[in-house]
N, C-alpha and C positions, 0 to 999 in steps of 0.2 A: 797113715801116709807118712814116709819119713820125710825128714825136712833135712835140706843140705844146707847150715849158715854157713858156710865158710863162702859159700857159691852165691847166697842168697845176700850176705852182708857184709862180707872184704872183711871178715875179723881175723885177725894174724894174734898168738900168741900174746902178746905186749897189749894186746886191747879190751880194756875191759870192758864186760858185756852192759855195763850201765850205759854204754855209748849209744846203744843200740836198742838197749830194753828196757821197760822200766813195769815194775811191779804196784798192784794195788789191791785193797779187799772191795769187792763189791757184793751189797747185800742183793739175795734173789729169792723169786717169791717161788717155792713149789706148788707141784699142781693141790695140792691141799693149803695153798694161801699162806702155808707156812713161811719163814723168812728165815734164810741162810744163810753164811758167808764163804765164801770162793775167792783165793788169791789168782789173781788171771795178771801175765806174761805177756806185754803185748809190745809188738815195735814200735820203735818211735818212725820208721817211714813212713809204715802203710797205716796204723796201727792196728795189724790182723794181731787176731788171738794168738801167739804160740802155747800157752799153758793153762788151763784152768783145774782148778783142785778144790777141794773142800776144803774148806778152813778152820774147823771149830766154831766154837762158842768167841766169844769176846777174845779173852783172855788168848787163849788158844791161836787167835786170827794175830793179835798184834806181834807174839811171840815168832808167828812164821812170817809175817809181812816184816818184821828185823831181819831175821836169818836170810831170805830171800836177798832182800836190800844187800846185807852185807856182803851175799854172793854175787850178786852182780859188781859189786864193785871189788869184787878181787879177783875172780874169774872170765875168763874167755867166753867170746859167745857157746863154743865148741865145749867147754867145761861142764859151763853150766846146764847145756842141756842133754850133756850125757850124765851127769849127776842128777836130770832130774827125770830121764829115760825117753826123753823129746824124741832124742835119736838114740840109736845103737852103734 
């Protein structure tokens, strides 16, 4: 399903999408009880999920939950979620 933020969220170029979004890792249990990590994208209105991903190991999770971060706060709603294929 694509998602329209421009429609969804009033974000204009100049706004960064930390206004709107904010990133974190949460640990999740597979159906083998195993335990995983997922950076998941989610609004600050409603807070629906816009993004969830697999995150690695430790290491691996803090390294994308930086990069993330930093993208939100230098990017567009509309950026970042064409950089991260939300929308087309």
């Amino acid at each position: 399903m694509a998602i329209d933020p421009a429609a969804s969220m009033q974000s204009d170029a100049f706004d960064p999408a930390s206004n709107h979004l904010d990133a974190r890792i949460e640990i999740v249990r597979t159906r083998l009880l195993r335990r995983r990590r997922e950076l998941v994208v989610t609004r600050h209105d409603t807070g629906a999920v816009e993004l969830r991903v697999e995150a690695g190991d430790r290491a691996q999770a803090g390294r994308l939950l930086a990069q993330v971060h930093g993208e939100l706060h230098s990017k567009s709603v509309m950026e970042f979620f064409r950089e991260w294929h939300v929308i087309s």
